[in-house]
Each structure stands twice: as C-alpha cells, then as structure tokens.
C-alpha positions in Angstrom: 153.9 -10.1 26.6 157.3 -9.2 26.2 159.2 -9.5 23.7 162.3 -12.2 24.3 165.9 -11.3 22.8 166.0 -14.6 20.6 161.9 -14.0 19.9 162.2 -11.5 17.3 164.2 -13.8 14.9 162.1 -17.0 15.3 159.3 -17.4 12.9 155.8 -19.5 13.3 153.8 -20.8 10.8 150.4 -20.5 12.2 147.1 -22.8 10.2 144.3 -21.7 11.2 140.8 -21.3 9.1 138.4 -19.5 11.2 139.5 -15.4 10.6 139.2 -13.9 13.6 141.1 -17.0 15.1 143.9 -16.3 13.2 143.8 -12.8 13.7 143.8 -13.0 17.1 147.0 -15.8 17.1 148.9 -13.5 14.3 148.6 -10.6 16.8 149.6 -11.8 19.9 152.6 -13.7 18.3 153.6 -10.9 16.5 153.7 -9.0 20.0 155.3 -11.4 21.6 157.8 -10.7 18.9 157.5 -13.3 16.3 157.3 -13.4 12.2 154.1 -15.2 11.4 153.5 -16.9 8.0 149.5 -17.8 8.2 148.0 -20.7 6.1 143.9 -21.0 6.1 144.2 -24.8 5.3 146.0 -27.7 4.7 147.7 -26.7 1.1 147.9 -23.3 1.7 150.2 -24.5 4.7 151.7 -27.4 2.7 152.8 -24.5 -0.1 154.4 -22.2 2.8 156.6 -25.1 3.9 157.4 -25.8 0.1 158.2 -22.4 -0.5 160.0 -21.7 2.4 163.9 -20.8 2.2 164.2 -20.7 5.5 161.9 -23.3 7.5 159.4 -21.7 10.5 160.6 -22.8 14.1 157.8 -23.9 14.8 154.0 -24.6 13.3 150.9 -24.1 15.0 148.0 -26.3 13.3 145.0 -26.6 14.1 143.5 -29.7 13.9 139.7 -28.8 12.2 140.6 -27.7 8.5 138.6 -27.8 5.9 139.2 -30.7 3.6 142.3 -32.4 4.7 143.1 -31.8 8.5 145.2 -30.9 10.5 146.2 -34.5 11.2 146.8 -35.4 8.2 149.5 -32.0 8.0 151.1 -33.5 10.4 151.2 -36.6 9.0 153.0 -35.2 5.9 155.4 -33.1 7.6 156.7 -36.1 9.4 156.8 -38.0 6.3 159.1 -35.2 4.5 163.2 -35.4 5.9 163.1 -31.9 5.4 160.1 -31.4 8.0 161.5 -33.6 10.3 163.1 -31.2 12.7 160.2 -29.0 13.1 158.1 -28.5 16.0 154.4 -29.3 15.7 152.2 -27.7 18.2 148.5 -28.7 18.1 145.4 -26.4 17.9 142.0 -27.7 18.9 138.6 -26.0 20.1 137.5 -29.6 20.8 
C-alpha cells in the first residue's frame, strides 16, 4: 500500500484482543503509513483515549472483547464531548 502524504501524520487507535489479529492490523497500518496506539480490550482502550494529548483520527474496535465490548466502547465514546468528533470504525469476524 502506499503511503499517502497526509497518512504519515494521522494516528489509529486499533482494539483488538486476538494477537495475531492485531499484529496483522498494526502492520499493515503502519505501512500504509500510520501511528498505531493498540488496546487488547475495552479499558486498555478507554486509558489510551484518557491519556491521549492528542486524540487518534480514528479508532478501529472490534466488537468481541473480553468483558465489556466493543459496543459498549462505543457507547462511552459517544457519551464523552471530548470523543465526540472521532471516527468509529467497527471490527467484527461475525
């Protein structure tokens, strides 16, 4: 893939819980020319957004993760202002 001009400064924050999953996701992202934060589950991802100083452009979620899902990630990102402008783009192997 490659890489855009604008790519290289746009970050994703990818949630995903199965390894090689993620690995694969980081990897072709970060080719394409992306920064990728990765969270393995709901308040791993939750903490990146808290922590973030700059927000991710966008945030890949899977839908199937353990204990809360990735529903319910959504459902608190839309219920934070700060959240509001961010892009949610849905993961699912169903």
């Amino acid at each position: 893939m490659p890489m855009t001009p604008l790519a290289h400064k746009r970050t994703v924050l990818l949630v995903e819980d199965y390894p090689p999953d993620r690995e694969s996701f980081r990897k072709y992202l970060e080719e394409g020319g992306y920064n990728v934060v990765t969270a393995n589950d709901y308040a791993a991802a939750v903490a990146a957004l808290q922590a973030a100083k700059k927000l991710p452009h966008v945030v890949c979620a899977d839908l199937t993760l353990p204990r809360e899902s990735g529903y319910e990630l959504c459902e608190f990102m839309r219920r934070e202002p700060r959240f509001l402008g961010v892009p949610i783009l849905v993961m699912s192997d169903r």
